[in-house]
C-alpha positions in Angstrom: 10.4 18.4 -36.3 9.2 20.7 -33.5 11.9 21.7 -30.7 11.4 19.8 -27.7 10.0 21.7 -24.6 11.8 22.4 -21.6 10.5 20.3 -18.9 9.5 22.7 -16.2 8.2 19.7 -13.5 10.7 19.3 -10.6 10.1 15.5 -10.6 10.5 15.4 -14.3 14.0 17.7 -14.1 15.2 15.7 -10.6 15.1 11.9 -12.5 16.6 13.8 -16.0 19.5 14.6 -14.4 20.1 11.6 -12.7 19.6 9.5 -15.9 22.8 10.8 -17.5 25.7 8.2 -16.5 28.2 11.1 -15.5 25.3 12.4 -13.2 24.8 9.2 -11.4 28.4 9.4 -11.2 28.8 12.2 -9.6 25.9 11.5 -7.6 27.7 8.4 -6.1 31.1 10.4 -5.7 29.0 13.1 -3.9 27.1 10.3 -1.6 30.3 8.5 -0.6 32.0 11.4 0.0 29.6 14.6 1.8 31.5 17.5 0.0 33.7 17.7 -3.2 35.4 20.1 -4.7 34.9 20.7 -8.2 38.6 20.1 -9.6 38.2 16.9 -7.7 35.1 15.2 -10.3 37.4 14.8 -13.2 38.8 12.0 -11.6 36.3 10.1 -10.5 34.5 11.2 -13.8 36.8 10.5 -16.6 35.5 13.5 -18.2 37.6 16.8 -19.3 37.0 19.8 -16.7 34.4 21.5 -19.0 32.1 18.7 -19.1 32.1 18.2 -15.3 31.2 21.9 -15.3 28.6 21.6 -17.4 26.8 18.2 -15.5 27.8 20.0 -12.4 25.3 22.8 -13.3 22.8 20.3 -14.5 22.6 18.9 -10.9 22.7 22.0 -9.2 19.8 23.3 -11.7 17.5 20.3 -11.0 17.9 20.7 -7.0 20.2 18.1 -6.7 23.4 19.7 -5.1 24.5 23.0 -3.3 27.8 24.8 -3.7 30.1 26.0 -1.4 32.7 28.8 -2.4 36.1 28.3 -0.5 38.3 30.7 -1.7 38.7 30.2 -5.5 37.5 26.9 -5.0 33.7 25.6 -5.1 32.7 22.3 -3.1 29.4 20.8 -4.0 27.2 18.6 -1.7 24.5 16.7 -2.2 21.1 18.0 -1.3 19.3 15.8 1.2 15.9 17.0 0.0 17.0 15.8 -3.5 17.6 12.1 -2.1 14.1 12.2 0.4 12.5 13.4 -2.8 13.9 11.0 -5.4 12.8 7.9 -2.7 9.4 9.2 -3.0 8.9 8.9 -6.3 10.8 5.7 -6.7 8.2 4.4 -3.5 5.1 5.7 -5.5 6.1 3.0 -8.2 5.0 -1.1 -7.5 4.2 -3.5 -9.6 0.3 -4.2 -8.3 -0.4 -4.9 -11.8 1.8 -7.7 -12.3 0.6 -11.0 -12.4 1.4 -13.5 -9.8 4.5 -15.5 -10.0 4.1 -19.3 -10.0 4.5 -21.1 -6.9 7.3 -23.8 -7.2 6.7 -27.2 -7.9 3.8 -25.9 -10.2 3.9 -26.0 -14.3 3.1 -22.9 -16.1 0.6 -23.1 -19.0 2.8 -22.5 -22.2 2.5 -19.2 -24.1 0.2 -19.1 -27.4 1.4 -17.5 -29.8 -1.1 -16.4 -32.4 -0.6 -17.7 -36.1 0.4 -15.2 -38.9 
């Protein structure tokens, strides 16, 4: 099996971080919150230190956050670029190929289902 390729497509690297659901969490914590500092994620998380670390670089990799050194502490903050860009995308997607729904007080035509 051939290694997979590193996606280099900012779109493509933006939604793969935000897929994973420690991301998302973070995401959230970051959202309802403005600025964090890193020590604080493990909570919120219910992850060990090392693994926030590791998503926290994710995020910050794909464009999703910026850091903030205070001392010996670093804050992260969520990019507002990163959330304008993300509604973008999601508002290029709509379902004009869906059929119509049926109207109420109609009867839909049952489903055939082809014999084996």
């Amino acid at each position: 099996m051939a290694p997979m390729k590193r996606q280099t497509d900012p779109d493509v690297r933006l939604l793969q971080a935000a897929a994973d659901p420690t991301r998302l969490a973070i995401l959230r914590e970051l959202s309802a919150r403005g600025g964090v500092c890193a020590c604080d994620f493990t909570t919120c998380c219910d992850v060990a230190q090392p693994t926030v670390s590791h998503h926290l670089k994710v995020l910050r990799e794909a464009g999703w956050v910026r850091t903030e050194r205070r001392a010996s502490w670093v804050w992260y903050y969520l990019r507002p670029e990163a959330v304008e860009r993300f509604g973008q995308l999601a508002g290029q997607l709509s379902p004009a190929s869906a059929p119509p729904m049926p109207r109420a007080g109609l009867r839909s035509l049952p489903v055939i289902q082809p014999s084996v």
